[in-house]
C-alpha positions in Angstrom: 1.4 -3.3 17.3 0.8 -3.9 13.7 -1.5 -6.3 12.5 -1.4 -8.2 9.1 1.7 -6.5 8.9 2.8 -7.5 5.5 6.1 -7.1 4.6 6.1 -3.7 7.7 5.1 -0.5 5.1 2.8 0.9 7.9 5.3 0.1 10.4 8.1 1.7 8.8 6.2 5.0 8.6 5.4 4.9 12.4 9.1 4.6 12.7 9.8 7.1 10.5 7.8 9.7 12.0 10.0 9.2 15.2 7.3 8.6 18.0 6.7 5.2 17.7 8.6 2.2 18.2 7.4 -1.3 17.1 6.4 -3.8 20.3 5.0 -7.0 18.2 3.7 -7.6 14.7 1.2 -10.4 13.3 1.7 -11.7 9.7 1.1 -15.3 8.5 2.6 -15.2 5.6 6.1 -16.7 6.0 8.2 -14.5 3.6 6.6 -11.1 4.0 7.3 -12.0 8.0 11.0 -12.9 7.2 11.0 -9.3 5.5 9.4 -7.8 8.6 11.7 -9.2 10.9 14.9 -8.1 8.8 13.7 -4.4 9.1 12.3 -4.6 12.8 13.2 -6.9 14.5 12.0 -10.9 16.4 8.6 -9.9 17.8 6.8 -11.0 14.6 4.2 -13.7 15.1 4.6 -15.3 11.5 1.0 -17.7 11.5 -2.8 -17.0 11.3 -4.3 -14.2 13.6 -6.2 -16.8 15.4 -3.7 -18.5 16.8 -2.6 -15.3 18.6 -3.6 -16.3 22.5 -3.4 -13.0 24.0 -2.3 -9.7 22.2 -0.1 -7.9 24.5 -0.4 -4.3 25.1 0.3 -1.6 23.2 -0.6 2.3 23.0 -1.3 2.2 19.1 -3.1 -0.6 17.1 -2.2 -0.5 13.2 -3.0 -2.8 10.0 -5.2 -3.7 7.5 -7.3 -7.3 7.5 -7.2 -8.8 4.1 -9.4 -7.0 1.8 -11.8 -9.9 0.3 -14.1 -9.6 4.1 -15.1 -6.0 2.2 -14.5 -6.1 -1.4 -18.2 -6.9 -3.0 -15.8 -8.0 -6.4 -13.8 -11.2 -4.0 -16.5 -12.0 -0.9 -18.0 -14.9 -3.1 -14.5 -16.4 -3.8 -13.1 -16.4 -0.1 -14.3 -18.9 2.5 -16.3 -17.6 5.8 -12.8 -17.6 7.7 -11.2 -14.9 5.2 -14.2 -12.8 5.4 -14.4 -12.4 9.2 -10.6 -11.3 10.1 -11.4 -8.0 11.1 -13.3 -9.7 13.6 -9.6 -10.8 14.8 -8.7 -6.9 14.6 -11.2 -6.1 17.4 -10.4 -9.0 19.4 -7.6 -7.7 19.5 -8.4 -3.6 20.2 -10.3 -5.7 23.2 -7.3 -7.4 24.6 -4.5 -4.6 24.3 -6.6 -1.6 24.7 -4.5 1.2 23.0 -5.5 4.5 23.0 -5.9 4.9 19.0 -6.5 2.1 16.1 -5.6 2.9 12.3 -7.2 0.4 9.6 -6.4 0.7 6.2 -8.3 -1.2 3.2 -10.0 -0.8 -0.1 -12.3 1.9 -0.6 -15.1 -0.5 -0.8 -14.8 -1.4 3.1 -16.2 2.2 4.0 -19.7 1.2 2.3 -19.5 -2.0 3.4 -22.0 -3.7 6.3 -19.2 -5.3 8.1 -17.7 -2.3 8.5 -20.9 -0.6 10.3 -20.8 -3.8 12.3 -16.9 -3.4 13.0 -17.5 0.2 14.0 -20.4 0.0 16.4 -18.4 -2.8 17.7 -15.6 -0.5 18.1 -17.8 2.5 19.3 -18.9 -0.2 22.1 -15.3 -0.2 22.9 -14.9 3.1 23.5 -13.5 4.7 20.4 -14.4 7.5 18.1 -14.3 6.6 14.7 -14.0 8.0 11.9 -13.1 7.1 8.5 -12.0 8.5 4.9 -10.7 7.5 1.7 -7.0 9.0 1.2 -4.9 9.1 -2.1 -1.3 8.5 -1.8 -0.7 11.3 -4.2 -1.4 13.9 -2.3 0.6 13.0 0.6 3.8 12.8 -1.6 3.4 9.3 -2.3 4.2 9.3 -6.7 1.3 7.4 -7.0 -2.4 7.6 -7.1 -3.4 5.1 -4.9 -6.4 5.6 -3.1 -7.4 3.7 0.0 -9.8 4.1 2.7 -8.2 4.8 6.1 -10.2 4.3 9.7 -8.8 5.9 13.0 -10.6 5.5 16.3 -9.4 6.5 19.3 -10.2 6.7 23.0 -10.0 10.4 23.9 -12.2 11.6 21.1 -11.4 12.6 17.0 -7.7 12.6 15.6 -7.5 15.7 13.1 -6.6 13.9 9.7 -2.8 15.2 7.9 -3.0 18.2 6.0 -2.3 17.5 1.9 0.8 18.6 1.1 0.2 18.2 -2.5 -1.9 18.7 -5.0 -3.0 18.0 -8.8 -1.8 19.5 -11.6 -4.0 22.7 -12.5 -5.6 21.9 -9.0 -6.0 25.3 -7.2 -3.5 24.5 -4.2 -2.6 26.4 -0.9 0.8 28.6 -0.4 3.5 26.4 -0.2 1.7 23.3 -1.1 3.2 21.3 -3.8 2.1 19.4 -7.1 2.0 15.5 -7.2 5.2 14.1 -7.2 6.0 11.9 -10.5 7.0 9.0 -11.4 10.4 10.5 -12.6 11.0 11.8 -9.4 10.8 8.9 -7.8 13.1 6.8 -9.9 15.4 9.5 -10.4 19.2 8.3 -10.1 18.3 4.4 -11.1 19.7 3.9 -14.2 17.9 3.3 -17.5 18.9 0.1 -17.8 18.1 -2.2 -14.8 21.7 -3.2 -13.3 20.7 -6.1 -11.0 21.4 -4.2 -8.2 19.2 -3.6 -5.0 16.0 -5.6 -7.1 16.6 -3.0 -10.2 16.5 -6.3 -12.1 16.2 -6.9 -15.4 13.6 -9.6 -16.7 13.1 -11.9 -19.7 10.2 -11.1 -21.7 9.4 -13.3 -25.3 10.4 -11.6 -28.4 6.5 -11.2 -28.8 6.1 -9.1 -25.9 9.2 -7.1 -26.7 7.4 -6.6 -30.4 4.8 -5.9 -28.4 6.4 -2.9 -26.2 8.2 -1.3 -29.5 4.4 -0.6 -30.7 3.4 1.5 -28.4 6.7 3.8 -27.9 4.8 6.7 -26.6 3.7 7.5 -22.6 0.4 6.9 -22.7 -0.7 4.1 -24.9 -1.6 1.1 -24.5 -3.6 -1.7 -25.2 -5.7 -0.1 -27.7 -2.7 1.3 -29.7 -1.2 -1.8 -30.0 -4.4 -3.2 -31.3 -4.9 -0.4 -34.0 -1.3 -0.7 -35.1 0.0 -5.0 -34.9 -3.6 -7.0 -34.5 -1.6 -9.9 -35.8 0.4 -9.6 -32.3 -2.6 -8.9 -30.1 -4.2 -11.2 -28.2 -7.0 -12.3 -29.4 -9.1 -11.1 -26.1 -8.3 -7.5 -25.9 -9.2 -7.9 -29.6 -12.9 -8.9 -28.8 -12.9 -6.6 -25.5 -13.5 -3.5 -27.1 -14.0 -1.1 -24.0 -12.9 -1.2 -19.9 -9.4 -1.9 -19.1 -8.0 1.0 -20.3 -5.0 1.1 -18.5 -3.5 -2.5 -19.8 -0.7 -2.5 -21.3 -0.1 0.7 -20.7 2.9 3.0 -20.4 3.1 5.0 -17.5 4.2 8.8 -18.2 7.3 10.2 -16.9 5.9 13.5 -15.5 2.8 11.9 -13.4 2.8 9.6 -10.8 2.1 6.1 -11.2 -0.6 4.2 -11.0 -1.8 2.1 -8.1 1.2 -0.4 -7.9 -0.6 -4.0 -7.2 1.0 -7.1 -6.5 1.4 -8.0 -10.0 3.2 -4.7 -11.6 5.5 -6.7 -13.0 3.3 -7.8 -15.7 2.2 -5.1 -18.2 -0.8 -7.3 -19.2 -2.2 -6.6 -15.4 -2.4 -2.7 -15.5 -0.4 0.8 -17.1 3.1 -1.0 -15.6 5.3 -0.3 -18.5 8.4 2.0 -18.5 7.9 5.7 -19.8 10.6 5.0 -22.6 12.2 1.7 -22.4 10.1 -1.2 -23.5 10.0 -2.9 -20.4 8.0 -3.2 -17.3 9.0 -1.2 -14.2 11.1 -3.1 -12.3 10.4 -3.8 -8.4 13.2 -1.4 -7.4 11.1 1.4 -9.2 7.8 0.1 -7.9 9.3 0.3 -4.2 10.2 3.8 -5.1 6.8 4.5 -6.5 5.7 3.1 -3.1 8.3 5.4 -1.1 9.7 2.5 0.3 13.0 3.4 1.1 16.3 2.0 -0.3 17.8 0.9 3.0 14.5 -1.0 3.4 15.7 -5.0 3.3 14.0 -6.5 0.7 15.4 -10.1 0.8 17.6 -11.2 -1.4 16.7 -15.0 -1.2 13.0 -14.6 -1.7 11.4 -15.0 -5.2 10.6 -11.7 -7.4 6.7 -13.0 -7.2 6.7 -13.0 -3.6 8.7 -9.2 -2.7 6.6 -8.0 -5.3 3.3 -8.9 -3.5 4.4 -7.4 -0.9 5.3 -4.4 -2.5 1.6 -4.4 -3.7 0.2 -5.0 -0.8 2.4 -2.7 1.7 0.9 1.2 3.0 3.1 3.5 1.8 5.5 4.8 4.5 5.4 8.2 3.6 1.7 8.2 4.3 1.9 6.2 7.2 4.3 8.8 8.5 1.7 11.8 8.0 -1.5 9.7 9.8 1.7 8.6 12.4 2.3 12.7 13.1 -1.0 13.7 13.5 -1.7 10.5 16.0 1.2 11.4 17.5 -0.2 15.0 18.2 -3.5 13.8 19.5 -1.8 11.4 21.8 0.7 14.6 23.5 -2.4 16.8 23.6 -4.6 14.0 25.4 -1.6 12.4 27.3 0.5 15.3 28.6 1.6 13.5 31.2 3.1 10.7 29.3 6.7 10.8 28.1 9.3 9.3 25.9 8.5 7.2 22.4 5.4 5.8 22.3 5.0 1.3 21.3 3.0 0.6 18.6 
């Protein structure tokens, strides 16, 4: 069962890991729901959390509640009733009882006090939790996102996956491999966005093409562009003269990218800017960066603002799929008995 399911990211790594089948999903967000449903299936509840009577049962609980109940940066601009979802997430651990929960979030929600309170709650439940901060990269995600990650479960601690890679000049086990990059991932889209499968081309003013042709090289960003064309920089990043680093910024074509957020489309919001072309990536590349699959339905019909939220806001699959393996492992080796592909 996935909770705040978004668009299905988590779900799709479950699936991918081939132990897990999804049983019913909660998003109340109409379009990242129509986008669940197109890759999984009906059993979506597309509305708020709360209006969710009875969770039925499942062996695996999965999902993240909206980050502002644990970000210190957002809890003053969210009412009481987005702060207190996760209180939702144990309602329902109470009503389905699975044997083991993931949570992901922000980093911020391991140091937070609604998270002690979530997981003494939890404890009281019956699990063993346990939680820790995970970057994509090392997973074989190309990107360096880092979230926090919370497993509990029933029949005591679920071993965490093994990183499979590493760093660059990061001292790395036999067979282990380096961070993939952000050519890697795009590798076979062509140059040129073609329109096809979201590798779509946008429409940027002739200032913020000028703009894109000042700062050629991987690497630069906002501060080039300031040193070179002040006359074309906004007057802000002109007065700003430190933090932000990364806006404006192109990304480099032999590291991974950057934590994708929901607005990569807009170089002004973060190092979102092709390697070489002067563009921004496009969401076809940001999926990618994301290793959301290309047989992964992104809707056609829905507006580039709204699959590209969910984009930013989805787990990677292909780290879903190595917390999904090692769950799936602690479940056989606790659950002999039990047989067949497991509902979550």
């Amino acid at each position: 069962m996935d909770l705040f399911a978004g668009c299905g990211g988590m779900t799709r790594g479950f699936v991918d890991s081939g132990d897990f089948e999804p049983a019913f999903a909660v998003e109340w967000d109409s379009e990242a729901a129509a986008t669940y449903r197109a890759n999984f299936g009906d059993h979506v509840f597309c509305g708020p959390i709360e209006d969710v009577e009875t969770f039925p049962d499942a062996d695996v609980v999965i999902g993240g509640p909206p980050c502002q109940g644990f970000s210190p940066l957002n809890m003053k601009g969210v009412g009481l009733e987005r702060r207190s979802l996760w209180r939702q997430y144990l309602r329902a651990l109470e009503q389905s009882a699975p044997s083991v929960f993931v949570m992901e979030n922000v980093p911020e929600l391991l140091r937070s006090a609604e998270f002690e309170t979530f997981k003494t709650q939890a404890a009281q439940l019956g699990y063993t939790v346990d939680g820790r901060i995970l970057n994509a990269a090392d997973y074989g995600v190309p990107q360096t996102r880092r979230r926090a990650f919370v497993i509990g479960s029933t029949h005591g601690p679920v071993e965490w996956p093994t990183q499979t890679h590493y760093a660059p000049g990061e001292t790395r086990p036999k067979g282990a491999k380096a961070w993939r990059s952000f050519a890697d991932a795009v590798k076979g889209l062509p140059l040129a966005p073609n329109a096809s499968q979201w590798h779509r081309p946008r429409n940027p003013t002739p200032v913020s093409i000028e703009r894109y042709k000042t700062i050629p090289n991987e690497g630069e960003g906002r501060f080039d562009l300031a040193a070179r064309r002040p006359d074309i920089t906004p007057a802000c990043w002109l007065r700003k003269k430190s933090g932000s680093t990364d806006v404006f910024g192109r990304l480099w074509w032999d590291r991974p990218a950057f934590t994708i957020r929901t607005e990569f489309y807009k170089p002004e919001k973060g190092r979102y800017l092709h390697p070489s072309e002067h563009r921004p990536i496009t969401v076809r590349e940001a999926a990618r960066c994301m290793t959301i699959p290309d047989d992964f339905v992104l809707p056609e019909d829905q507006p580039m603002t709204s699959i590209a939220k969910q984009i930013g806001n989805a787990v990677p699959p292909l780290l879903a799929r190595a917390v999904a393996t090692r769950i799936s492992e602690h479940l056989a080796a606790n659950q002999p008995q039990s047989a067949g592909r497991a509902a979550a």
